[in-house]
Structure formats: C-alpha cells, structure tokens
Backbone as JSON Lines, residues from 0, in Angstrom:
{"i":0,"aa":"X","n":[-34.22,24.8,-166.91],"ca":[-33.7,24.74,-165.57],"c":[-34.8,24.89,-164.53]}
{"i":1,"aa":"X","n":[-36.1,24.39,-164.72],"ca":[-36.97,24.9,-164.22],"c":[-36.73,24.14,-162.71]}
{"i":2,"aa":"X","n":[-36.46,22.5,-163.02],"ca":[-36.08,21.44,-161.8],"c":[-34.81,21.81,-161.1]}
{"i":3,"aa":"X","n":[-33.94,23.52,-161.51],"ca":[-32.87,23.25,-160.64],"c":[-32.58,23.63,-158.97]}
{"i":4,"aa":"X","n":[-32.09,22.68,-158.78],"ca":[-31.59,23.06,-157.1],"c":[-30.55,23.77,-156.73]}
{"i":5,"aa":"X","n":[-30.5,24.44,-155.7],"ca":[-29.4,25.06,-155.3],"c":[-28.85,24.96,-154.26]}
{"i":6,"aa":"X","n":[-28.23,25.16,-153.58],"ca":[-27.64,24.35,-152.13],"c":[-27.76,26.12,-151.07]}
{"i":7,"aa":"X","n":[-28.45,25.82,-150.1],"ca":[-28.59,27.18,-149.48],"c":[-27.19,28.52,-149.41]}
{"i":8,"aa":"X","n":[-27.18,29.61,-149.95],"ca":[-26.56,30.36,-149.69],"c":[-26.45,31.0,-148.03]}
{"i":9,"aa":"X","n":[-25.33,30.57,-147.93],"ca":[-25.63,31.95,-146.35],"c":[-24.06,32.36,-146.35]}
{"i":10,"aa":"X","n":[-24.08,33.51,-145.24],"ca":[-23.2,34.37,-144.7],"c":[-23.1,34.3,-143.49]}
{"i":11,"aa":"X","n":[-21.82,34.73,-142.73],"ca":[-21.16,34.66,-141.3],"c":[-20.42,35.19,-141.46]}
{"i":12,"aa":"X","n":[-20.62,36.85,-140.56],"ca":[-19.62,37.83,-140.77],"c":[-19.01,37.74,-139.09]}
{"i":13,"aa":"X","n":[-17.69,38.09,-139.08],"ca":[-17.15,37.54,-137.33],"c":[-15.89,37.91,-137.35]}
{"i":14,"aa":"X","n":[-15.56,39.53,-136.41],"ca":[-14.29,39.85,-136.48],"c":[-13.49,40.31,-137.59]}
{"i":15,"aa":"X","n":[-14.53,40.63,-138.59],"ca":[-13.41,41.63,-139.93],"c":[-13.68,40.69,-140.47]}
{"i":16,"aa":"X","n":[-13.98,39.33,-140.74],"ca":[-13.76,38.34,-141.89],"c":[-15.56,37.49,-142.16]}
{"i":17,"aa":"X","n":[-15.28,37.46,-143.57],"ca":[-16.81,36.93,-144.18],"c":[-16.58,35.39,-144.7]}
{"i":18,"aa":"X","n":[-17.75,34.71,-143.89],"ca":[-17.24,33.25,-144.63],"c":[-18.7,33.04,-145.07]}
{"i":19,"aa":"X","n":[-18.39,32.71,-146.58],"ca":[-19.82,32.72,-147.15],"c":[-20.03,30.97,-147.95]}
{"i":20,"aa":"X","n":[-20.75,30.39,-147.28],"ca":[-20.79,29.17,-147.33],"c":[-22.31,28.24,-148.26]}
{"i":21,"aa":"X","n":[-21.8,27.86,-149.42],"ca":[-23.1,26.93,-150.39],"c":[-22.76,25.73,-149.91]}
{"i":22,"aa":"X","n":[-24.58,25.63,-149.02],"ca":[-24.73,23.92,-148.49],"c":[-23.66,23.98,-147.42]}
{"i":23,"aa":"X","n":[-23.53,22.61,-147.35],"ca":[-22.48,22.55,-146.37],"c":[-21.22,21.52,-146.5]}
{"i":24,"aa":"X","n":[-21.12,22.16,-148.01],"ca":[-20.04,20.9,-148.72],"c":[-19.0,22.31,-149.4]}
{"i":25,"aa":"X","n":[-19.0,23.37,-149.48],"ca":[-17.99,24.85,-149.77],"c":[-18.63,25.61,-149.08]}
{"i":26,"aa":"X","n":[-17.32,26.47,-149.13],"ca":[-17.45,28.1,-148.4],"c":[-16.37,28.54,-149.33]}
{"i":27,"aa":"X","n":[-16.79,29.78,-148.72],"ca":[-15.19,30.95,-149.47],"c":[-15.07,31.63,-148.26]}
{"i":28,"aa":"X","n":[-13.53,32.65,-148.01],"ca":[-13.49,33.18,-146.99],"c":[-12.26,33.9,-147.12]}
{"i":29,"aa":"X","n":[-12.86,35.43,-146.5],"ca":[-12.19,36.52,-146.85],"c":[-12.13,37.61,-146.15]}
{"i":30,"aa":"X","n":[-11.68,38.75,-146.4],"ca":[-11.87,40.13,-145.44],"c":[-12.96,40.91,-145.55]}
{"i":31,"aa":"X","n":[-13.38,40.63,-147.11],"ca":[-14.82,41.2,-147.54],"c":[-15.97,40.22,-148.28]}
{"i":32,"aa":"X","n":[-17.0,40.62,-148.07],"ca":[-17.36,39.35,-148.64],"c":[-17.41,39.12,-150.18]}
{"i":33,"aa":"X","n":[-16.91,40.25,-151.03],"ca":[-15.98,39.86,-152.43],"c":[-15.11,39.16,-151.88]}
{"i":34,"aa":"X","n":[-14.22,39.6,-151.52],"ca":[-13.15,38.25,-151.07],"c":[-13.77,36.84,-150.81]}
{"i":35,"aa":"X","n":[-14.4,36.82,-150.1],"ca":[-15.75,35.25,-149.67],"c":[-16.4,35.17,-150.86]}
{"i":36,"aa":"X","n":[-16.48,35.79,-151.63],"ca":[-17.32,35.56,-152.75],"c":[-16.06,34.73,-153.86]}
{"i":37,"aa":"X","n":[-15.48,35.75,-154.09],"ca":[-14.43,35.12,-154.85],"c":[-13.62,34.05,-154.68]}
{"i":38,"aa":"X","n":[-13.38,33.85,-153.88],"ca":[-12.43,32.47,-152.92],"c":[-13.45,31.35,-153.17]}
{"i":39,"aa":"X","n":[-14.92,31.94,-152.98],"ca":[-16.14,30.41,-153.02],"c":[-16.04,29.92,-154.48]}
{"i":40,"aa":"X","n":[-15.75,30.82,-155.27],"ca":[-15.92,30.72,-156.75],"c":[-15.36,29.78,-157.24]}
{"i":41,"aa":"X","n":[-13.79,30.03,-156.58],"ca":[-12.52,29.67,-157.22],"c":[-12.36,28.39,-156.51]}
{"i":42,"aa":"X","n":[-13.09,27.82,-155.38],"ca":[-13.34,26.35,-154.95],"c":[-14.22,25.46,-155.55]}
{"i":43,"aa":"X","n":[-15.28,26.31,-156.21],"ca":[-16.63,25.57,-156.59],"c":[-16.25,25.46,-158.49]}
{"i":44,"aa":"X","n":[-15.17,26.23,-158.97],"ca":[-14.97,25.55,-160.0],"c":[-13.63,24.57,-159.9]}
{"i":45,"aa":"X","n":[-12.87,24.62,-158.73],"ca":[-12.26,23.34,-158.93],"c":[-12.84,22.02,-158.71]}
{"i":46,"aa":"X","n":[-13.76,22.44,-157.73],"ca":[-14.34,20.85,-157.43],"c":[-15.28,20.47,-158.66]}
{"i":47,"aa":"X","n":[-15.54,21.23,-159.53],"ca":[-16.85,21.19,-160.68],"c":[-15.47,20.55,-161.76]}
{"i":48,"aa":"X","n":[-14.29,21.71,-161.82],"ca":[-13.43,20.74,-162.7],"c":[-12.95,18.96,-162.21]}
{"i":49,"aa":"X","n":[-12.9,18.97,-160.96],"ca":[-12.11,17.61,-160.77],"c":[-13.13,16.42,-161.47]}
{"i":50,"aa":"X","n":[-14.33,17.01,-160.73],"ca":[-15.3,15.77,-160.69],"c":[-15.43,16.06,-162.99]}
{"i":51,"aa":"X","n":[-15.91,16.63,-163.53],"ca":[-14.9,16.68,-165.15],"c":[-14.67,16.18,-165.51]}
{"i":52,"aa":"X","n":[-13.08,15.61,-164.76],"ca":[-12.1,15.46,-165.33],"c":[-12.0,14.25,-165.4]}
{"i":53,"aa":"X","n":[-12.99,13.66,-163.91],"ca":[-12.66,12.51,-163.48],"c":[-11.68,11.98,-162.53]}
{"i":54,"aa":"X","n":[-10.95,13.16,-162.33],"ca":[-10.26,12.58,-160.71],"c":[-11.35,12.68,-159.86]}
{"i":55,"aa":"X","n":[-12.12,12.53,-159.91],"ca":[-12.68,11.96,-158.45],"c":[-12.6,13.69,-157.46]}
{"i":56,"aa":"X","n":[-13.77,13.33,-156.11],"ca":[-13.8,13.93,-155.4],"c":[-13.45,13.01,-154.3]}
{"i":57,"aa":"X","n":[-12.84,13.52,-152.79],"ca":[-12.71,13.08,-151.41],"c":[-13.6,13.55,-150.75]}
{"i":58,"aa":"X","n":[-14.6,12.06,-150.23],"ca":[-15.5,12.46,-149.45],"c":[-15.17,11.86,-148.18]}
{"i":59,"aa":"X","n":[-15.1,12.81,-147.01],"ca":[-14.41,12.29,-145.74],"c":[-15.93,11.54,-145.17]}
{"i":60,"aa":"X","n":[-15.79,10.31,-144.4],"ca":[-16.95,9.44,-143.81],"c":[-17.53,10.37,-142.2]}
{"i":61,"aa":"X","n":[-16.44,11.34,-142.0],"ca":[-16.81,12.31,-141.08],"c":[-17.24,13.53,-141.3]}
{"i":62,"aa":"X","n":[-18.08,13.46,-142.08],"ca":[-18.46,14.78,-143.09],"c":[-19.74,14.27,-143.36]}
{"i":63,"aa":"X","n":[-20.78,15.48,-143.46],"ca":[-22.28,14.88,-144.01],"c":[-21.94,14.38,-145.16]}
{"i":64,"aa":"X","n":[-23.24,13.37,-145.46],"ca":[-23.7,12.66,-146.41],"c":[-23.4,13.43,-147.61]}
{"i":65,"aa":"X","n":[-23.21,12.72,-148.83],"ca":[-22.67,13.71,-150.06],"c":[-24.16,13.2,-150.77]}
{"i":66,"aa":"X","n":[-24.95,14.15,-151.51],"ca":[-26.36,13.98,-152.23],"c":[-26.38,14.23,-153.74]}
{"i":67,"aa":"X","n":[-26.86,13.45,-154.12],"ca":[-27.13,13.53,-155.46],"c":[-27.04,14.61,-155.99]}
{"i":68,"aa":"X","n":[-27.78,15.67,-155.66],"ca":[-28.46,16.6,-156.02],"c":[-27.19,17.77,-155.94]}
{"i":69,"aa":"X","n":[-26.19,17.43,-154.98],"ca":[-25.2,18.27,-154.48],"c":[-24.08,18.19,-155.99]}
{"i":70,"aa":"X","n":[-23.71,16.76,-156.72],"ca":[-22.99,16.0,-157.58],"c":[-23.59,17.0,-158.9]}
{"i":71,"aa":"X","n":[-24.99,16.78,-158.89],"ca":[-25.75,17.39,-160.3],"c":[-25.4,18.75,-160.39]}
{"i":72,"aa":"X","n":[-25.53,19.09,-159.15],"ca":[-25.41,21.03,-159.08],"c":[-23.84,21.18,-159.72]}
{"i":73,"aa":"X","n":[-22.91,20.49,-158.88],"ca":[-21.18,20.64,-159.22],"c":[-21.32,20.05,-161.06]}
{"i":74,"aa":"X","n":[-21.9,19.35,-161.39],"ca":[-21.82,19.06,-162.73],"c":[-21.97,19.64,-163.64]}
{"i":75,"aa":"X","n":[-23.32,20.5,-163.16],"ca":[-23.9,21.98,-163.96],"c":[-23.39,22.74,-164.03]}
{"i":76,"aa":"X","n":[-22.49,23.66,-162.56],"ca":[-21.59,24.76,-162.65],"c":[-20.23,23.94,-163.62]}
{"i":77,"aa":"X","n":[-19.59,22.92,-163.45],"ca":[-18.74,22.38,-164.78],"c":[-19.03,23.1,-166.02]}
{"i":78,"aa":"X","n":[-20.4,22.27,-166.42],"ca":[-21.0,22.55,-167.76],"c":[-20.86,24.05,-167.88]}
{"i":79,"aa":"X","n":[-21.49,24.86,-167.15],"ca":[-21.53,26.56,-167.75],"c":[-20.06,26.7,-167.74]}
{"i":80,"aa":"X","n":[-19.37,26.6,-166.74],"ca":[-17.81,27.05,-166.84],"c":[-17.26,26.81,-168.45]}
{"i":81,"aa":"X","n":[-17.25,25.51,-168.52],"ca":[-16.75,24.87,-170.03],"c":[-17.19,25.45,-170.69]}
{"i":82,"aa":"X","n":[-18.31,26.02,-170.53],"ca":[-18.89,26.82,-171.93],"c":[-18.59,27.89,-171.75]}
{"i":83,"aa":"X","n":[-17.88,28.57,-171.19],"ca":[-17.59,30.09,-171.01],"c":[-18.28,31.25,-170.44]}
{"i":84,"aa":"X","n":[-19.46,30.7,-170.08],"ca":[-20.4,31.39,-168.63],"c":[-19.92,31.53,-167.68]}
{"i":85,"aa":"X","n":[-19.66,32.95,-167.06],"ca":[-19.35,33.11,-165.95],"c":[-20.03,32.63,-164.54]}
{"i":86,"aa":"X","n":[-19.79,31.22,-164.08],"ca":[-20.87,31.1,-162.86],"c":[-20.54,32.24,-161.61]}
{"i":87,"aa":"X","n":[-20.1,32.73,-161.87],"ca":[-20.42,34.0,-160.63],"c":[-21.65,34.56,-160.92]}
{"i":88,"aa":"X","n":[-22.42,34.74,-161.68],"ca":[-23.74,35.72,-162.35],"c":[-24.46,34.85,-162.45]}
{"i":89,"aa":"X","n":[-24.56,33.46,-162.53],"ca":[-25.56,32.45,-162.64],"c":[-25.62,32.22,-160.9]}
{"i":90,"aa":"X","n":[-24.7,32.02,-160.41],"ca":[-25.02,31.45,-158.91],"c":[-25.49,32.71,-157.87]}
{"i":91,"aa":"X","n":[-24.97,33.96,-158.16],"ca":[-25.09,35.07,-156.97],"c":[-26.4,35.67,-158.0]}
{"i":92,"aa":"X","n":[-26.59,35.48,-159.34],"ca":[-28.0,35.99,-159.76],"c":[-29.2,35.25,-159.93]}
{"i":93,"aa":"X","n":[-28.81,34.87,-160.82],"ca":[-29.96,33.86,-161.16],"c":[-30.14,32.64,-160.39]}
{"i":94,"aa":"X","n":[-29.11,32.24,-159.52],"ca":[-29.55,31.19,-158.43],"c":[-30.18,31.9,-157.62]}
{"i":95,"aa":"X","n":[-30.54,33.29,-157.19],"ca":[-31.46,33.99,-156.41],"c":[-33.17,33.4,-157.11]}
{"i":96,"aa":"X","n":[-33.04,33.62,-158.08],"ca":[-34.48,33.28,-158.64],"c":[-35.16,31.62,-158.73]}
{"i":97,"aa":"X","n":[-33.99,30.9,-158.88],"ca":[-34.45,29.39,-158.45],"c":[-34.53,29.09,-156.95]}
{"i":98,"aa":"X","n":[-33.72,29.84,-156.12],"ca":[-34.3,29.77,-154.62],"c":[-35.49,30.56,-154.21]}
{"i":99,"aa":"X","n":[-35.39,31.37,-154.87],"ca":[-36.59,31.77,-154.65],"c":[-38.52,31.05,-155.15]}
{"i":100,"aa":"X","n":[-37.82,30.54,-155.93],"ca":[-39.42,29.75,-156.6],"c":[-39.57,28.27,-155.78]}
C-alpha cells in the first residue's frame, strides 16, 4: 500500500454538531464526532458496497469532478470490508500514516 491515497480528512465543529468530511465526495454528521465518525463509516461502506455490487454510483454533473483515485480508494475500503477488516482502524489509523508520508 505504499502508492495509497487518501482523500483529505477534516472536521467542522458548529453549534453542538460535528461534520466530519473525506474529500469532498462523504461526510458523516453527528452530535459528537463518534457520531460523525460513525455515520461517515456507515456511508463510505455503502457507497464501497454499491460500486461492488455493481449498481453503479450517482454522480450529479453539479458536483465536483469524480477522480480516479477517489473510485480506487471506495474499491479498497470494499475490498477490506469483504474481508472482514474493520475500515474504521484502517481509515482513522493507518490512513493517518499514508497521509502523513
């Protein structure tokens, strides 16, 4: 995984609620940012299952550009899911260490 990418992590805390947003294609959003954490999770493996499954993703033409690199990442979190890796510990851990290098 030495070539992998990750789509920028950030946070936006505003009024009691955390919206914690990878790239600018998901977020999660909550009262805490477990809640934002968890909610991001539970979006980023449906969209990792659809694209799977093969239904297809909706990409609105009023929405940034959708990137390769964005497709590969959702493909990868698929792959660990299917295999029974928790991507919560790969993306909030060890995606710290590929952004970081």
């Amino acid at each position: 995984m030495d070539d992998h990418w990750t789509p920028e992590l950030a946070l936006l805390e505003r009024g009691g609620s955390c919206r914690l947003s990878l790239g600018c294609h998901a977020y999660g959003e909550g009262g805490t940012l477990q809640e934002a954490a968890d909610d991001l999770v539970a979006r980023l493996l449906t969209l990792a299952l659809c694209l799977r499954s093969g239904s297809g993703l909706g990409v609105s033409a009023d929405g940034p550009a959708l990137d390769l690199r964005w497709l590969s990442f959702l493909h990868e979190l698929g792959e660990l899911a299917a295999s029974g890796i928790d991507i919560r510990e790969w993306l909030f851990a060890a995606g710290k260490a590929h952004r970081a290098a």
